[in-house]
DOTI-313909 format. One record per residue (C-alpha): x, z, y; residue number from 1. Coordinates in Angstrom, 3 decimals. Layout:
# residues N
<c1: X	c3: Z	c2: Y	vexvo: NUM>
...
END
This chain:
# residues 324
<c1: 0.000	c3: 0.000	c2: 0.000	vexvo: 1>
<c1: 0.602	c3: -0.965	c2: 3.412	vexvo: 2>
<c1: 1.238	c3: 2.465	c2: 5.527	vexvo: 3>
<c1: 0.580	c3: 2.020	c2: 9.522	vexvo: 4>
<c1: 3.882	c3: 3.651	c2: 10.766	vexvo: 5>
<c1: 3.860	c3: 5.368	c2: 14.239	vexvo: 6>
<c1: 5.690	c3: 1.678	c2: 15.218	vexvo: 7>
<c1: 1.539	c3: 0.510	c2: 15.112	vexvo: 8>
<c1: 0.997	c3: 3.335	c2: 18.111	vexvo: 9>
<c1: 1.820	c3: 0.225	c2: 20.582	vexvo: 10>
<c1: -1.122	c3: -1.213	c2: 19.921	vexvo: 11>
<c1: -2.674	c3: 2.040	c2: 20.827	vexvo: 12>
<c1: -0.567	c3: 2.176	c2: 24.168	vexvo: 13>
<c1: -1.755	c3: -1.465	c2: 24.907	vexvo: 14>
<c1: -5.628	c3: -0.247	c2: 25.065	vexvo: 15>
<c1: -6.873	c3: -0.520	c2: 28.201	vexvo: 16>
<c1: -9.323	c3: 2.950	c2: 29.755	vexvo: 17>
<c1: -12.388	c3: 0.261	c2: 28.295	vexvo: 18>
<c1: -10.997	c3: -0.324	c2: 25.134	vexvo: 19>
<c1: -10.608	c3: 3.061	c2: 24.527	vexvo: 20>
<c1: -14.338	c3: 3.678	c2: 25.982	vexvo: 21>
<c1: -15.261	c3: 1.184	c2: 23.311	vexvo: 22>
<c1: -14.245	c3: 2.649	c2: 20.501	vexvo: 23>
<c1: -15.496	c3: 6.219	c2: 20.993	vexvo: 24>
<c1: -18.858	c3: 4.961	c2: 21.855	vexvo: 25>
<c1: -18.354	c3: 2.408	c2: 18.898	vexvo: 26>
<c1: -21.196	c3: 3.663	c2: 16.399	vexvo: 27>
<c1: -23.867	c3: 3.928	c2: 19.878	vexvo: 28>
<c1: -22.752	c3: 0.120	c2: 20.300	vexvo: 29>
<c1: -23.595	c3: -0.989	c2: 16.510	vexvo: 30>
<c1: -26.896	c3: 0.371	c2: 16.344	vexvo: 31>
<c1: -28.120	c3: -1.024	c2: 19.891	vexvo: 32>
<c1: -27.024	c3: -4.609	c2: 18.078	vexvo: 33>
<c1: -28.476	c3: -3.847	c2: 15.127	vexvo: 34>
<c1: -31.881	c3: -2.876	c2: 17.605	vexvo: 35>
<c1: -31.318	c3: -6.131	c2: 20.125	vexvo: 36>
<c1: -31.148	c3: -8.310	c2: 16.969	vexvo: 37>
<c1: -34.530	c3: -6.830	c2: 15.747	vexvo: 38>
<c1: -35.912	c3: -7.610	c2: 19.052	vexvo: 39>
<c1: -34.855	c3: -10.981	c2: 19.149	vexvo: 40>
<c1: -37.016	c3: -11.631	c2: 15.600	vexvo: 41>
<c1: -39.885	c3: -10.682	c2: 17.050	vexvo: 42>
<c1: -39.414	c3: -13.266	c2: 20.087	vexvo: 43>
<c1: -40.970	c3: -16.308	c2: 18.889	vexvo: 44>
<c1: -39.711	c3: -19.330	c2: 20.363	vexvo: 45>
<c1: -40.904	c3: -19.644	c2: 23.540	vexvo: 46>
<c1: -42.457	c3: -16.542	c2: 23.634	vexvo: 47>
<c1: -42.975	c3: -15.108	c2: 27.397	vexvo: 48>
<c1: -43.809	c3: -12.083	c2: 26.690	vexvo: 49>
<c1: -42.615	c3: -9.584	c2: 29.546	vexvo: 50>
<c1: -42.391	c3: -6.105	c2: 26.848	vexvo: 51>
<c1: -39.829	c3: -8.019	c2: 24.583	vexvo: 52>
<c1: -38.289	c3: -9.779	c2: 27.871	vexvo: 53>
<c1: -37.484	c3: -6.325	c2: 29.459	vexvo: 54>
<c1: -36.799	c3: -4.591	c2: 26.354	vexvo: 55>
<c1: -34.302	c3: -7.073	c2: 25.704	vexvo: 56>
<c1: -32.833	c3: -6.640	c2: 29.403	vexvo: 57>
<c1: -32.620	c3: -3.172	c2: 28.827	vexvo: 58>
<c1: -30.740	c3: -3.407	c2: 25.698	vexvo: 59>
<c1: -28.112	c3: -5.642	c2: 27.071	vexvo: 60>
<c1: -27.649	c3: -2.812	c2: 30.352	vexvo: 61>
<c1: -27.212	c3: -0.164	c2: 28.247	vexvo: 62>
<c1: -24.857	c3: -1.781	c2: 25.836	vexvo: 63>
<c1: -23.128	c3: -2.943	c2: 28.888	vexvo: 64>
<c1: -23.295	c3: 0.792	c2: 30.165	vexvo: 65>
<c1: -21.455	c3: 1.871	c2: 27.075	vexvo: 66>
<c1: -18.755	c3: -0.682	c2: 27.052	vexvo: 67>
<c1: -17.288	c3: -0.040	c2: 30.812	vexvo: 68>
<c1: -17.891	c3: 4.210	c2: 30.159	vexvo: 69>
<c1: -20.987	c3: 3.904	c2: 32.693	vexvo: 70>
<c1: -23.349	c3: 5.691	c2: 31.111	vexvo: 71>
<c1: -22.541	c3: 9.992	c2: 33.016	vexvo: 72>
<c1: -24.645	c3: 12.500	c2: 32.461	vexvo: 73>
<c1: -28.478	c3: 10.521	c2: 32.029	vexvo: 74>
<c1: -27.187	c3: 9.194	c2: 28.759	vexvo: 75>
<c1: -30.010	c3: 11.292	c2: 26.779	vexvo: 76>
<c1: -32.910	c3: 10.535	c2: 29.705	vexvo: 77>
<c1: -31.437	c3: 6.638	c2: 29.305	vexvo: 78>
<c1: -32.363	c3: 6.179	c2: 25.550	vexvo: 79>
<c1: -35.982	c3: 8.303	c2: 25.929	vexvo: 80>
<c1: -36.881	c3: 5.853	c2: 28.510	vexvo: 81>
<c1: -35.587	c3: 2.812	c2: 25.917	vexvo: 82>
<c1: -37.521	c3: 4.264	c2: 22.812	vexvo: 83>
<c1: -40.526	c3: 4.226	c2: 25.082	vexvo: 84>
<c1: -39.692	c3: 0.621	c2: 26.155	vexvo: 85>
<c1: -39.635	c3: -0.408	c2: 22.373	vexvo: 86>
<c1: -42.447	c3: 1.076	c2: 21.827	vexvo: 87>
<c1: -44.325	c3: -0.843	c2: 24.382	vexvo: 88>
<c1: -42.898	c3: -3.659	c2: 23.189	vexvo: 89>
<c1: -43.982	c3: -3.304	c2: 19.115	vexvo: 90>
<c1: -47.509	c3: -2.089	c2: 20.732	vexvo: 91>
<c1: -47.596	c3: -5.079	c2: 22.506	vexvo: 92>
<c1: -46.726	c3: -7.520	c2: 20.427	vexvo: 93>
<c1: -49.483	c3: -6.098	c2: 17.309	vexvo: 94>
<c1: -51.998	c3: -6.621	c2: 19.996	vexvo: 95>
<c1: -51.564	c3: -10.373	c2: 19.965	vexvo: 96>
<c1: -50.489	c3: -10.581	c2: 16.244	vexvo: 97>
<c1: -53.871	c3: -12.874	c2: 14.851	vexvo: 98>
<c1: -52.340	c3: -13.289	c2: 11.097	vexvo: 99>
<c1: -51.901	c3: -10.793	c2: 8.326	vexvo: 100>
<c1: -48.096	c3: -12.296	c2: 7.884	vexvo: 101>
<c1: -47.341	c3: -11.261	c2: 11.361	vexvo: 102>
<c1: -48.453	c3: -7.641	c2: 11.212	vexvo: 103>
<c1: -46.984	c3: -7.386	c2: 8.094	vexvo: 104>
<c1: -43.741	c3: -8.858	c2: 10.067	vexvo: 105>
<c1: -44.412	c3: -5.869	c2: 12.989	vexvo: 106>
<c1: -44.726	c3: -3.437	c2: 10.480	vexvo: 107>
<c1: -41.333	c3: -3.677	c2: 8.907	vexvo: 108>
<c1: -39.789	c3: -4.318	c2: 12.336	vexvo: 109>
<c1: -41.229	c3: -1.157	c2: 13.517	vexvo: 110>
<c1: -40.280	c3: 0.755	c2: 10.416	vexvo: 111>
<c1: -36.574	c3: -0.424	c2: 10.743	vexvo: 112>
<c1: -36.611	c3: 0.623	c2: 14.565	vexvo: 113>
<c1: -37.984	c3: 3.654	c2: 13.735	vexvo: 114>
<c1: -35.236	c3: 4.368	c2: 11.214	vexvo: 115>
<c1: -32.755	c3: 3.153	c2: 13.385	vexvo: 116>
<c1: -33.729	c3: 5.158	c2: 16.537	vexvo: 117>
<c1: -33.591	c3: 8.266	c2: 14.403	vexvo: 118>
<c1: -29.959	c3: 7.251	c2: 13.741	vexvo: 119>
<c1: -29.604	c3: 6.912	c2: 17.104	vexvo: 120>
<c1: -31.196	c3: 10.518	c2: 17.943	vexvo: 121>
<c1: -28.672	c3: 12.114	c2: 14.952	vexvo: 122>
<c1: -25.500	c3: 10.228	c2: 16.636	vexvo: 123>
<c1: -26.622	c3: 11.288	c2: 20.368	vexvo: 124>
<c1: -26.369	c3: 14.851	c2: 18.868	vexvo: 125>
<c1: -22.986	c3: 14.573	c2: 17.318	vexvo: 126>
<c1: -22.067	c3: 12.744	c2: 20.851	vexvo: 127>
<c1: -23.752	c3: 16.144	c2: 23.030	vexvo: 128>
<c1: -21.432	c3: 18.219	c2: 20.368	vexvo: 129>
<c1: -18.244	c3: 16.396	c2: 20.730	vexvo: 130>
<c1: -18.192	c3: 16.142	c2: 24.117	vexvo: 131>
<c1: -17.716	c3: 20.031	c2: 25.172	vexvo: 132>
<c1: -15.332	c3: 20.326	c2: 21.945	vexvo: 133>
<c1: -13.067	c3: 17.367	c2: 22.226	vexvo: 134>
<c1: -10.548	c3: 17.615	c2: 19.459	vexvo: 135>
<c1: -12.523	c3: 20.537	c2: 18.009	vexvo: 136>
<c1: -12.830	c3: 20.747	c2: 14.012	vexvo: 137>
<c1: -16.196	c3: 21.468	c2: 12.200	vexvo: 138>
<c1: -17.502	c3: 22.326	c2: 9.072	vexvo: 139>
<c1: -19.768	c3: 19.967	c2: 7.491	vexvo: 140>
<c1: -22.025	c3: 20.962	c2: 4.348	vexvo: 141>
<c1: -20.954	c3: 18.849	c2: 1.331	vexvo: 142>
<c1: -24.714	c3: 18.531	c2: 0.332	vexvo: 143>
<c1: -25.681	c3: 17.029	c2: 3.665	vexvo: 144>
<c1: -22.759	c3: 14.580	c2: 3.908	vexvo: 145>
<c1: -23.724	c3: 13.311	c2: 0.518	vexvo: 146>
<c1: -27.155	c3: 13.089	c2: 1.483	vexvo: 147>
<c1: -26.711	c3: 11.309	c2: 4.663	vexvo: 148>
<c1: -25.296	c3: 8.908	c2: 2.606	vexvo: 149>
<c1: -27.580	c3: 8.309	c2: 0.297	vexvo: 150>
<c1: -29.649	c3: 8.067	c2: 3.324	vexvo: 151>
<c1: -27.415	c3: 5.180	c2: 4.840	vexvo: 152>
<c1: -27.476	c3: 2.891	c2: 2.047	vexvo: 153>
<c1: -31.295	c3: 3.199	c2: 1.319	vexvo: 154>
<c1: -31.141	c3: 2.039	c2: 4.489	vexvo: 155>
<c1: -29.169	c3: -0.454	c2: 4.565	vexvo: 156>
<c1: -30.599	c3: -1.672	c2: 1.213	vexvo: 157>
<c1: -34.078	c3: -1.943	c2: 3.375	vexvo: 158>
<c1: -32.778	c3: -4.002	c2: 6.241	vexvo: 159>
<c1: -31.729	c3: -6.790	c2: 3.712	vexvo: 160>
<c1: -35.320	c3: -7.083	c2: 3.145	vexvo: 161>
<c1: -34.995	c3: -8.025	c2: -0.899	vexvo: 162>
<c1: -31.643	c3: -9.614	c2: -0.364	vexvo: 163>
<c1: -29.617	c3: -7.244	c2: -2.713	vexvo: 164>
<c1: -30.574	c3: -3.621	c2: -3.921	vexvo: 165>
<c1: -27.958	c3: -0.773	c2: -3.760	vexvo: 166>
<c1: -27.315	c3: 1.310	c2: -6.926	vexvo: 167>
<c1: -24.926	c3: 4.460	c2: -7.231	vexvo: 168>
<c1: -25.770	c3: 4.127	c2: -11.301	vexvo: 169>
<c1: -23.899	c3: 1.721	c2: -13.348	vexvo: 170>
<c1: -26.249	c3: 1.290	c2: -15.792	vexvo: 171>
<c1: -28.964	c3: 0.420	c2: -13.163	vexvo: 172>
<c1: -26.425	c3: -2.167	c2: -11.454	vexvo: 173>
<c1: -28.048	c3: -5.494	c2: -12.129	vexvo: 174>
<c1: -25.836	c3: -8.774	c2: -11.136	vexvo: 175>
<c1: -27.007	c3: -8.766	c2: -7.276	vexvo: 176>
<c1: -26.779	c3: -5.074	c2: -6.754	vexvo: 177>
<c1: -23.983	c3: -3.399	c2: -4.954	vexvo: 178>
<c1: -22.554	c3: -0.513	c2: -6.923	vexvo: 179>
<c1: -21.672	c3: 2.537	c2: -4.503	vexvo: 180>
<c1: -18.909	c3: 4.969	c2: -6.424	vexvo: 181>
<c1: -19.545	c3: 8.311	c2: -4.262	vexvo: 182>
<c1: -17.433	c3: 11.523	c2: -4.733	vexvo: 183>
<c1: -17.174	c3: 14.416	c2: -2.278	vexvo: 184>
<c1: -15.304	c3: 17.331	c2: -3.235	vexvo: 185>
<c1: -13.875	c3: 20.685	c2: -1.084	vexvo: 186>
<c1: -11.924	c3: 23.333	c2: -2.614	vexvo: 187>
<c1: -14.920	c3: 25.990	c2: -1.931	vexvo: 188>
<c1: -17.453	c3: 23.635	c2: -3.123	vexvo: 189>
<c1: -19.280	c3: 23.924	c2: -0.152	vexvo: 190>
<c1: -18.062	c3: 22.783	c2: 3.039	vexvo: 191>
<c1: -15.571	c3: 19.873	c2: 4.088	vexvo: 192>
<c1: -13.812	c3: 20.499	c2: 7.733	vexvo: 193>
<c1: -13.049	c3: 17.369	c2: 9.578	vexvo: 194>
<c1: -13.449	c3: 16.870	c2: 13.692	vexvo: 195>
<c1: -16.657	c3: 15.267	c2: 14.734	vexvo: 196>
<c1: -14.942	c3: 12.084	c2: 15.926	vexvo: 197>
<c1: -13.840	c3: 11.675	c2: 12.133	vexvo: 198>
<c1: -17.630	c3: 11.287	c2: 11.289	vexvo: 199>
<c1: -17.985	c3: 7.839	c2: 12.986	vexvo: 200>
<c1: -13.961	c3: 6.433	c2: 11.311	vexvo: 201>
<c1: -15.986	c3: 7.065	c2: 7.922	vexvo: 202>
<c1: -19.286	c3: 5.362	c2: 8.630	vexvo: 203>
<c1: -17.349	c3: 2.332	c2: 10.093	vexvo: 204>
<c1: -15.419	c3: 2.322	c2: 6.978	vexvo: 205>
<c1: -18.243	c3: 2.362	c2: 4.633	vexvo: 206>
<c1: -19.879	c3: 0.063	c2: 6.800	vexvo: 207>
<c1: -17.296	c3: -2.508	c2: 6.373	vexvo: 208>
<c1: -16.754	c3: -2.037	c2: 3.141	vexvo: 209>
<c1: -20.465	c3: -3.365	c2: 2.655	vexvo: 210>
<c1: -20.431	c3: -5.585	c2: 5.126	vexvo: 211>
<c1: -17.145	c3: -7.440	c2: 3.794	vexvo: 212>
<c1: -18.286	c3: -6.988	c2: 0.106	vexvo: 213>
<c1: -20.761	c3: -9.931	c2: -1.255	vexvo: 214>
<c1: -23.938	c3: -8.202	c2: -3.339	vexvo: 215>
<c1: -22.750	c3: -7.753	c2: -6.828	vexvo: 216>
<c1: -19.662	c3: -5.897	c2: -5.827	vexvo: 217>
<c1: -18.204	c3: -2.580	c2: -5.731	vexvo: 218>
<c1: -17.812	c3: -0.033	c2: -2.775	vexvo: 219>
<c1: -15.835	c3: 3.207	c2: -3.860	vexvo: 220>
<c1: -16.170	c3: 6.321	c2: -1.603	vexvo: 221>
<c1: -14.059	c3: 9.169	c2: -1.843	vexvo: 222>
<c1: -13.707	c3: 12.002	c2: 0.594	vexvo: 223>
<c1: -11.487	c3: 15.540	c2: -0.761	vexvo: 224>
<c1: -10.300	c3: 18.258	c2: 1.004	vexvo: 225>
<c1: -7.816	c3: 20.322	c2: -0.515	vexvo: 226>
<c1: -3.891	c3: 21.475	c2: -0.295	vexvo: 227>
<c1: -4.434	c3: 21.784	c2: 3.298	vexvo: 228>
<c1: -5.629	c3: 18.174	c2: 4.200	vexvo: 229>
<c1: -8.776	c3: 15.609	c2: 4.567	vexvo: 230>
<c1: -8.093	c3: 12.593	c2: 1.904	vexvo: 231>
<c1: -10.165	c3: 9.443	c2: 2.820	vexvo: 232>
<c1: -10.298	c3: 6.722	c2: 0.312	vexvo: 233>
<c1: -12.423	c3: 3.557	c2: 1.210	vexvo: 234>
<c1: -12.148	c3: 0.570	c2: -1.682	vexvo: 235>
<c1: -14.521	c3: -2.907	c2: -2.387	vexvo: 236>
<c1: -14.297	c3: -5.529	c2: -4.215	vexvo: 237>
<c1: -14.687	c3: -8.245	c2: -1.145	vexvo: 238>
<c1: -13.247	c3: -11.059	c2: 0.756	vexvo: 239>
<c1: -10.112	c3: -8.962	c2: 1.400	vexvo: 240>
<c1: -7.965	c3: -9.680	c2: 4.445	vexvo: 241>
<c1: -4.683	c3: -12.216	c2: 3.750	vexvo: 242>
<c1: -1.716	c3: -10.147	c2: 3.474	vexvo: 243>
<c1: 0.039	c3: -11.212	c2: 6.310	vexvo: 244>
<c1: -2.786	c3: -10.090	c2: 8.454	vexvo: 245>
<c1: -2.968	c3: -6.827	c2: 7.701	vexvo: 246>
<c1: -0.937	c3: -5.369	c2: 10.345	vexvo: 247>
<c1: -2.784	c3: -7.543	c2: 13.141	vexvo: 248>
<c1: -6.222	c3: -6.138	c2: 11.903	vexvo: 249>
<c1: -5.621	c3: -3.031	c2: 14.242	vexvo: 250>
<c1: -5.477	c3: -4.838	c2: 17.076	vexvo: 251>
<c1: -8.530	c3: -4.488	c2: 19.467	vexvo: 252>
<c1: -11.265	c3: -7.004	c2: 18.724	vexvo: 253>
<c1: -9.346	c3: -8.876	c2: 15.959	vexvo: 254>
<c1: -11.471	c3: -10.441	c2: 13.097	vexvo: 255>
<c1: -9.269	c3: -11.539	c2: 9.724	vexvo: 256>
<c1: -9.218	c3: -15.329	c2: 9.692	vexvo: 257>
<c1: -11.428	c3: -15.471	c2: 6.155	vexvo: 258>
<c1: -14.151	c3: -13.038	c2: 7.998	vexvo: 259>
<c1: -15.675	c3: -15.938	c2: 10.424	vexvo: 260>
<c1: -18.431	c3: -17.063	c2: 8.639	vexvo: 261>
<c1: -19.584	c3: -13.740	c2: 7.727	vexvo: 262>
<c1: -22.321	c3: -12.381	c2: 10.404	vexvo: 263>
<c1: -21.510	c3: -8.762	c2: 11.955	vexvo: 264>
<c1: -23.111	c3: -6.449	c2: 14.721	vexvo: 265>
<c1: -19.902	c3: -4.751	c2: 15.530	vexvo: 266>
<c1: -16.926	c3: -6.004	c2: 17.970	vexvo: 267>
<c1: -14.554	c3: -6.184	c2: 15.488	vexvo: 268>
<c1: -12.486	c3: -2.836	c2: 16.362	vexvo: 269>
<c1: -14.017	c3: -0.818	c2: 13.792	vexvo: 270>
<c1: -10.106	c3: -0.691	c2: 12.306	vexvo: 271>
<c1: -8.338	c3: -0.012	c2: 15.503	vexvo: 272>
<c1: -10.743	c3: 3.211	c2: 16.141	vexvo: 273>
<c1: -9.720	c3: 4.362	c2: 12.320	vexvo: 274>
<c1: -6.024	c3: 3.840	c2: 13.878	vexvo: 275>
<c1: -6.825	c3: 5.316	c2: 16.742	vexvo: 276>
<c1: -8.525	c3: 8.375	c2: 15.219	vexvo: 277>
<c1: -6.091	c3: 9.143	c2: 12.964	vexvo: 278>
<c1: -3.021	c3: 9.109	c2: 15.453	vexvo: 279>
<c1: -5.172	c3: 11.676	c2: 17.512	vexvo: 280>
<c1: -5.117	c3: 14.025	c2: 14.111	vexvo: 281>
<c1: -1.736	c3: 13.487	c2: 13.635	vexvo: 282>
<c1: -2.639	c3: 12.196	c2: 10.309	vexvo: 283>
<c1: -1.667	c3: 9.332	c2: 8.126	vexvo: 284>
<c1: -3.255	c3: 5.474	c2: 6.911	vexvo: 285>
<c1: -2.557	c3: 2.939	c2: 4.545	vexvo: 286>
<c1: -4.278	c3: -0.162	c2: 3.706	vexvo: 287>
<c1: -4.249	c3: -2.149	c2: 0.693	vexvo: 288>
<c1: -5.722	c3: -5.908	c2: 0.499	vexvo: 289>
<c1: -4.947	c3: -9.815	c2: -0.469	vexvo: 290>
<c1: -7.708	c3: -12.501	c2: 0.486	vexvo: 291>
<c1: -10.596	c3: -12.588	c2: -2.663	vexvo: 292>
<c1: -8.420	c3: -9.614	c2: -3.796	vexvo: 293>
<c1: -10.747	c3: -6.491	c2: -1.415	vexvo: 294>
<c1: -9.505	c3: -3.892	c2: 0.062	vexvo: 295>
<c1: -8.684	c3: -0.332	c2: 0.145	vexvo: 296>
<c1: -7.652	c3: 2.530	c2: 2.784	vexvo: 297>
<c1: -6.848	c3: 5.766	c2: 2.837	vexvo: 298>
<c1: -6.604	c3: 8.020	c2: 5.232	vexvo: 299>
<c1: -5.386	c3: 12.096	c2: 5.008	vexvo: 300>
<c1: -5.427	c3: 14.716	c2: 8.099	vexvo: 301>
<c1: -3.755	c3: 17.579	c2: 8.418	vexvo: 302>
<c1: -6.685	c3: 20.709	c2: 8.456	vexvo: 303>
<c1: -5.929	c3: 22.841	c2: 11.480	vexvo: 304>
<c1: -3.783	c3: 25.666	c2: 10.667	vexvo: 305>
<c1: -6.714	c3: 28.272	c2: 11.887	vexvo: 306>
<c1: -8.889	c3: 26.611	c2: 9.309	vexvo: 307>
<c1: -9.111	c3: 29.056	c2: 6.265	vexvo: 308>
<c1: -8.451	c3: 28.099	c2: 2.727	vexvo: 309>
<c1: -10.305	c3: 28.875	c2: -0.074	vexvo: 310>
<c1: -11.491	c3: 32.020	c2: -0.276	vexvo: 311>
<c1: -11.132	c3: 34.817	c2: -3.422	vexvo: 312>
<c1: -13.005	c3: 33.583	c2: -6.436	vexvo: 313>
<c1: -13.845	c3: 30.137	c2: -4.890	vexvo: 314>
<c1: -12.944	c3: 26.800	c2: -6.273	vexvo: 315>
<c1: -9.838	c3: 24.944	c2: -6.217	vexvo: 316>
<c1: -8.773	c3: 22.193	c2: -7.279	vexvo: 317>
<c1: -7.637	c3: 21.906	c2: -10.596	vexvo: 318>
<c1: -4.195	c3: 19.743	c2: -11.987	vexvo: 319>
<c1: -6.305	c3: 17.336	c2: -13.829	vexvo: 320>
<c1: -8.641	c3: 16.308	c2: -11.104	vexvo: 321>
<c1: -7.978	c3: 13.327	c2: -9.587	vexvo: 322>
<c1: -6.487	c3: 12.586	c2: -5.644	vexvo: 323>
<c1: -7.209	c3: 9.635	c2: -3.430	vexvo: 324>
END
């Protein structure tokens, strides 16, 4: 495996203040593409309708907001006023619907929004959290991290609309089903510690990992903490990146050369925020991949040295378990 040396901070040094806005607000920006491309299905062509018009405006000023670090304090007041716009807009639109297709059409439109604004809500709260304790570690229930993913592939398994299931069963796994391999693990068997900003490095990961991974494959997940550190391991069985690329995937908005045909909501610096995270948590990353061949990183942080261990008669880990 490839590991990103401290020689790789220059492309950190290179960001400029909006870059760097970018990729801390870079899970806020996802999900308002993910909602402006769901508005744009429900504009037919030609369509005048002023709800979807301004909701649409009002998508592209707040993404804009988010980008350039614009947003201050009315962040919060900003997306109420937005659901409500949405809202007006899905009304709206099922008022003039005339066809059982197209209220079918508005009903799984406003069930994705609705899933997808709740995301939103659950991410504004990490964001209200993070911003008084910058840096700050936090312990994070090894129940509820497994079950918000569950949560995020269900998901994502509904926006394909039919398109490919998601499994985390092998024997379920049928030949157009993506296999998810999850394992979460902590010394006490209860809680992982990672900082808040760590949160988002895994869910772009993951997401990637999908996203770059035709249905039929195989994401791995594996997230340990033990001997004193956070262990990160992200694997698929996708398009890969070509090996000579791999150092020039860190580099703000840079999309490997076999990844153009393949359609994404993010700004391709999903990578470069990893980088960036992990150089902020002193910690260490390696990546692994070869075009057709998918790939794999890993990432391990050193726990704060306030963070306890294991306390007496918990869990540790044993010599025959197995490290990312």
């Amino acid at each position: 495996m490839l590991k990103i040396t401290p020689d790789y901070e220059s492309i950190l040094q290179n960001l400029t203040p909006g870059q760097v806005n970018e990729l801390e607000m870079h899970s806020f920006i996802n999900l308002m593409n993910v909602i402006y491309a769901q508005l744009e299905l429900l504009l037919p062509d030609g369509d005048k309708n002023p709800h979807v018009k301004a909701a649409l405006e009002q998508t592209r000023e707040l993404l804009a907001k988010m980008r350039d670090g614009s947003l201050g304090g009315s962040f919060r007041l900003d997306i109420t006023e937005y659901k409500k716009t949405v809202q007006r807009t899905v009304e709206s639109l099922a008022n003039q619907a005339n066809t059982e297709e197209s209220l079918a059409d508005l009903r799984d439109a406003r069930s994705l929004l609705e899933q997808t604004f709740s995301i939103l809500d659950a991410r504004l709260e990490e964001l209200y959290r993070r911003i008084p304790q910058s840096g700050e570690w936090v312990q994070v229930s090894v129940d509820a991290f497994r079950e918000e993913y569950h949560t995020y592939f269900k998901t994502q398994e509904k926006n394909s609309r039919g398109r490919y299931r998601i499994v985390m069963d092998a024997g379920r796994k049928r030949d157009n089903d993506y296999l998810v391999v999850m394992d979460v693990a902590s010394e006490n068997g209860s809680t992982l510690a990672m900082p808040l900003l760590f949160k988002d490095v895994i869910r772009d990961l993951v997401s990637n990992a999908r996203k770059y991974t035709l249905p039929g494959g195989t994401i791995r997940f594996e997230i340990r903490q033990q001997d004193g550190r956070l262990r990160l391991l992200v694997s698929d069985t996708g398009i890969g990146i070509p090996e000579k690329e791999l150092p020039r995937v860190f580099e703000h908005g840079y999309r490997a050369s076999n990844a153009g045909s393949i359609r994404t909501m993010g700004g391709g610096f999903g990578l470069t925020k990893a980088l960036h995270v992990v150089r902020k948590y002193q910690g260490d990353l390696w990546i692994e991949s070869g075009q057709d061949n998918g790939t794999t990183i890993a990432i391990e942080l050193p726990l704060p040295e306030h963070f306890p261990g294991p306390k007496r008669g918990e869990r540790r880990t044993t010599e025959h378990e197995k490290e990312i």
